[in-house]
Backbone bond lengths (Angstrom), bond angles and torsions (degrees), N, CA, C in turn:
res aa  C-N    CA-C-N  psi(-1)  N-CA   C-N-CA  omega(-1)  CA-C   N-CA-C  phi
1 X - - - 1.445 - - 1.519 107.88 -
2 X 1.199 104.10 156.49 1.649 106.01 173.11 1.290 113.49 -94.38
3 X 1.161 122.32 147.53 1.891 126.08 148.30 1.459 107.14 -157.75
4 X 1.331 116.92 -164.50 1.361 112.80 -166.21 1.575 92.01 -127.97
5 X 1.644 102.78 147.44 1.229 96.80 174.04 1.726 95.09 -135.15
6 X 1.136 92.73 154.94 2.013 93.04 -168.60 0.944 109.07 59.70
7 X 1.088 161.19 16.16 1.402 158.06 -142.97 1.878 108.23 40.29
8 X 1.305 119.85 9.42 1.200 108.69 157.73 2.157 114.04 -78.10
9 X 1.516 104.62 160.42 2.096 90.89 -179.98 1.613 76.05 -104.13
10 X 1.894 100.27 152.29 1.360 99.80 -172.17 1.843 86.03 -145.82
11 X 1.304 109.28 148.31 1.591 105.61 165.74 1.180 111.16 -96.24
12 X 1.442 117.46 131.11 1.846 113.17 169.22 1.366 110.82 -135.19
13 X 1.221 116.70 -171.81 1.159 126.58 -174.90 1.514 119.57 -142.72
14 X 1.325 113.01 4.27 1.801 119.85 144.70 1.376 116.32 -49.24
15 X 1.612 125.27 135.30 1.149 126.82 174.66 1.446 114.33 -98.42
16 X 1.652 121.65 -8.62 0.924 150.41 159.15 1.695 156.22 -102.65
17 X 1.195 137.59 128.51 1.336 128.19 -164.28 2.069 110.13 -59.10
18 X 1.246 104.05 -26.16 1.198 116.21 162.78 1.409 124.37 -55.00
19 X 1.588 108.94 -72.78 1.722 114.85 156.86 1.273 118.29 -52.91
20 X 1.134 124.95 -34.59 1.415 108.99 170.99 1.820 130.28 -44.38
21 X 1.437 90.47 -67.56 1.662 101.48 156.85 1.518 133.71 -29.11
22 X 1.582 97.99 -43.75 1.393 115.73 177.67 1.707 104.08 -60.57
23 X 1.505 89.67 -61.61 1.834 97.11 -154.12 1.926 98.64 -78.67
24 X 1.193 118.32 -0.89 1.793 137.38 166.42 1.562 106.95 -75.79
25 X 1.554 125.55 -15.79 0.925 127.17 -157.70 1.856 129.62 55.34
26 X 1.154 103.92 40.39 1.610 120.77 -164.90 1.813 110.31 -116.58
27 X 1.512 88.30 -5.13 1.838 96.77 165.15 1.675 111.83 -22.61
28 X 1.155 122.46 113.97 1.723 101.89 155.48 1.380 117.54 96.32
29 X 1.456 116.26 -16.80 1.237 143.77 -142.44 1.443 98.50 -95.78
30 X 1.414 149.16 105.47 1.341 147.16 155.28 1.897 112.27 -30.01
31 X 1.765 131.00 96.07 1.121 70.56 -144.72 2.140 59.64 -158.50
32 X 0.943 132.95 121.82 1.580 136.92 175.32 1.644 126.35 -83.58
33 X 1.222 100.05 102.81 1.556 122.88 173.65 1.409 130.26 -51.48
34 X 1.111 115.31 105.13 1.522 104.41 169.02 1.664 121.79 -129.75
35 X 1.036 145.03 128.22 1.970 161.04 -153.91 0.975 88.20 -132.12
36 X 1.732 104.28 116.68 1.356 121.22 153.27 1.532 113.09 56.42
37 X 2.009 116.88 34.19 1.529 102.72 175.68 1.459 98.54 99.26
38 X 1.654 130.76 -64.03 1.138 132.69 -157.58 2.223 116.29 -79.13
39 X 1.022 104.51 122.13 1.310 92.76 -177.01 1.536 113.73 -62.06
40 X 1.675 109.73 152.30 1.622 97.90 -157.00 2.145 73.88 -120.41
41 X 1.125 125.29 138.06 1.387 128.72 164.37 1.281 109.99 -74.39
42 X 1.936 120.32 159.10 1.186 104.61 -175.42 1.476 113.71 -83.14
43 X 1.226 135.38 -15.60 1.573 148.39 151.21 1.646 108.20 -25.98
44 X 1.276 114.63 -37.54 1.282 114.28 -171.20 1.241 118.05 -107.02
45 X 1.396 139.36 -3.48 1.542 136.86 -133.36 1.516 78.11 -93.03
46 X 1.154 148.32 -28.10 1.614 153.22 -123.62 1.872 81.36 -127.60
47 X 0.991 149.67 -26.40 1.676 138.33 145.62 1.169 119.76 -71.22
48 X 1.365 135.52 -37.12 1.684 162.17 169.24 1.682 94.60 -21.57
49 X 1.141 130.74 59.90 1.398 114.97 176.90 2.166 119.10 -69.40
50 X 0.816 100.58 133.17 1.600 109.12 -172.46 1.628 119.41 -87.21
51 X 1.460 121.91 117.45 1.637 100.20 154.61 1.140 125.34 -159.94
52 X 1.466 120.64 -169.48 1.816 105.26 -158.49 1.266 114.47 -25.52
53 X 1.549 110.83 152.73 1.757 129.16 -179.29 1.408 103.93 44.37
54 X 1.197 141.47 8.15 1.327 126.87 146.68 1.665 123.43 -12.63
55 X 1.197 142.94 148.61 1.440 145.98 -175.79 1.415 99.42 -127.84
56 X 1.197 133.44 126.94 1.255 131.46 -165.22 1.689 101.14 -161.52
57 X 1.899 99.85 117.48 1.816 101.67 -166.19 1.787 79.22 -125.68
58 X 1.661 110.29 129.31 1.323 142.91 156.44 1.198 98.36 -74.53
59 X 1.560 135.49 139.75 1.108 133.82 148.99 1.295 128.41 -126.77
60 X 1.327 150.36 124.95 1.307 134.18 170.30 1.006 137.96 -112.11
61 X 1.155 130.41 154.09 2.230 130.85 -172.61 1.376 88.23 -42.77
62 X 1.446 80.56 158.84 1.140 96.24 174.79 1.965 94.43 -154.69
63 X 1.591 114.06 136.12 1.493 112.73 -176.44 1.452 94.82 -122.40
64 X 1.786 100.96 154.93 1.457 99.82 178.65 1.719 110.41 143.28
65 X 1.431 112.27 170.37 1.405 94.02 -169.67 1.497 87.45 -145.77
């Protein structure tokens, strides 16, 4: 399916905000979810079901001044 992630459009094949991460290589990764605008918690990313045109922003720490 398609959606965009970062604002890049990407094809995947996760059916989930959980698998996504996985198959993104973001396993393990400290790392803030957001679907469609809405923040997704990490408790939930594994219900988060995904599909066409989905909007999906990875985010990560960032340290520094």
């Amino acid at each position: 399916m398609r959606i965009t992630v970062n604002g890049k459009s990407l094809d995947v094949v996760a059916a989930t905000l959980d698998a996504l991460l996985r198959e993104l290589d973001y396993e393990g990764a400290a790392v803030a979810t957001a679907l469609n605008q809405a923040f997704v918690r990490r408790g939930e990313r594994g219900k988060i079901s995904l599909k066409e045109g989905d909007a999906v922003e990875i985010l990560t720490p960032r340290q520094g001044g």
